[in-house]
N, C-alpha and C positions, 0 to 999 in steps of 0.2 A: 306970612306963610311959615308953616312949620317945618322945620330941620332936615322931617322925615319926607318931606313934599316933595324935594327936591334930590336931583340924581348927587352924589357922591363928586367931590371934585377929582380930579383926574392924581392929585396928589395923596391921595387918599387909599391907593390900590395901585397893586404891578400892575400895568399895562395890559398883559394878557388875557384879565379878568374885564377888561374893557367894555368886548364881543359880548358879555353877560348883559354889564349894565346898560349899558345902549339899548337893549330892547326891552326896558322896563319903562311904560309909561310912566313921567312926571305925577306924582299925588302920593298920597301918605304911604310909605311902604307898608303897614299893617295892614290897611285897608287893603293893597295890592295882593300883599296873601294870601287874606279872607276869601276875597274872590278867587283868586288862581283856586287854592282848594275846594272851592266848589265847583268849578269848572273842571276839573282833573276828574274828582269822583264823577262827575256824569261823563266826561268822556272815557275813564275806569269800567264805569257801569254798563257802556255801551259795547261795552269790545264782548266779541263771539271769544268761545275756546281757541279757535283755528287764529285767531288774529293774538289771543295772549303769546301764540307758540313762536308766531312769524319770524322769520329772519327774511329781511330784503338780499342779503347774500351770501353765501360761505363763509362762517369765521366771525358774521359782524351778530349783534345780541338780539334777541329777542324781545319784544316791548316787553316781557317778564322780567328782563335784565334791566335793559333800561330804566323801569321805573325804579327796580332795585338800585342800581347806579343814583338815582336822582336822590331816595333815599338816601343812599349811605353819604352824596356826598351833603345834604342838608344836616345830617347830622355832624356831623364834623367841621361844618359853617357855624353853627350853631353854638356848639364847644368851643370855637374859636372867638364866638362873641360872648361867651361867657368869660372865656379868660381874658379878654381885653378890657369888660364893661368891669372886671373886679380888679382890676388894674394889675393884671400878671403881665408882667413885662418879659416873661422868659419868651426865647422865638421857637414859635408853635411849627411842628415841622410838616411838611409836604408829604402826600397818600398817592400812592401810584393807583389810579383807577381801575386799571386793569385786575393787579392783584387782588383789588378789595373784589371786582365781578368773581373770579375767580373760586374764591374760597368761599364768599357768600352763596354762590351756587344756584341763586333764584330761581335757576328753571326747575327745580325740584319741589317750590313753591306753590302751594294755591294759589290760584287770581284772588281770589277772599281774604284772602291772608297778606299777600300786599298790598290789599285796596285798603287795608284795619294798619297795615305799617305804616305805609303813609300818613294816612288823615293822624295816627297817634305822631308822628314824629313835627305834620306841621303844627299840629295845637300845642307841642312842647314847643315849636318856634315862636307861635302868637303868644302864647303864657308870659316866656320868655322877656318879649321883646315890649312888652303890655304895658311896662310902667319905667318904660329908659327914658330919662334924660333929655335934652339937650346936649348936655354936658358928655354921657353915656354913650350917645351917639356919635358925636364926635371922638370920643375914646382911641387914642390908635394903640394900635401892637404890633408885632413882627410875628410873622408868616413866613418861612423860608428863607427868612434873612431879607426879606421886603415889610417895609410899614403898611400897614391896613387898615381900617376904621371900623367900628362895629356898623355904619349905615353901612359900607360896601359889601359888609359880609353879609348884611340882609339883599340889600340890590343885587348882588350875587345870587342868595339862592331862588329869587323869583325870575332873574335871567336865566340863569344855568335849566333850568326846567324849561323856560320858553323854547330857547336854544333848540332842548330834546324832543318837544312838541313837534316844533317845526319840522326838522329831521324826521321823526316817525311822520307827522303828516305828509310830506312829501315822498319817504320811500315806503313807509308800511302800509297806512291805509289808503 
């Protein structure tokens, strides 16, 4: 079985990032992208105007934000497996979610236009991640003053999105 087959050992990620990898099924995590990014654009493509705008309650995001959030943080998961698979040992620091919704602003966004942010930011993921290693994969770095591996930070951003699915499925649509 190959490297990427397999979930991330628990030494391999803080803790907290746990919640993510847990709900990524067991199998090549490329493969796992592939699909997720297909499965996002059709359920992308299915949403009404009124359901891009939705907020389930005062204060919390709208699936505009959210995806934006799932965005920005794949992109910075990403960066973070870049600098670990090229063996940067400096410790990569912590993004407050909030701020990044914030300033990013998404609800000012087309639904078009982060349905084109997405799919471009996960094919820089699959690009990416298309010809790591072994070695690559196993690769750790520091995060916050925590070691992390570049598989977790892939198993990460295919959790971190299910995580938001779920969420949206249960309060939004």
């Amino acid at each position: 079985m190959e490297i990427t087959a397999k979930q991330p050992d628990e030494k391999q990620y803080p803790a907290h990032f746990g919640q993510y990898i847990q709900l990524v099924e067991e199998g090549p995590i490329r493969e796992r992208l592939i699909i997720q990014l297909e499965e996002t654009k059709a359920k992308l493509e299915a949403l009404n105007a009124h359901q891009w705008e939705h907020r389930y309650a005062p204060g919390k995001w709208t699936i505009k934000e959210v995806i934006g959030h799932i965005i920005d943080t794949e992109q910075i998961m990403c960066y973070r497996m870049l600098c670990i698979t090229r063996g940067d040992q400096t410790s990569l620091p912590p993004f407050d979610e909030n701020d990044y919704a914030n300033f990013a602003d998404y609800s000012r966004w087309e639904a078009a236009d982060i349905m084109d942010q997405y799919v471009t930011v996960r094919r820089f993921t699959l690009g990416l991640i298309k010809h790591f290693t072994e070695t690559e994969w196993k690769r750790m770095g520091v995060v916050s003053q925590h070691p992390i591996s570049s598989l977790a930070l892939a198993y990460i951003i295919a959790g971190h999105e299910l995580h938001h699915w779920n969420i949206m499925n249960e309060r939004y649509l």
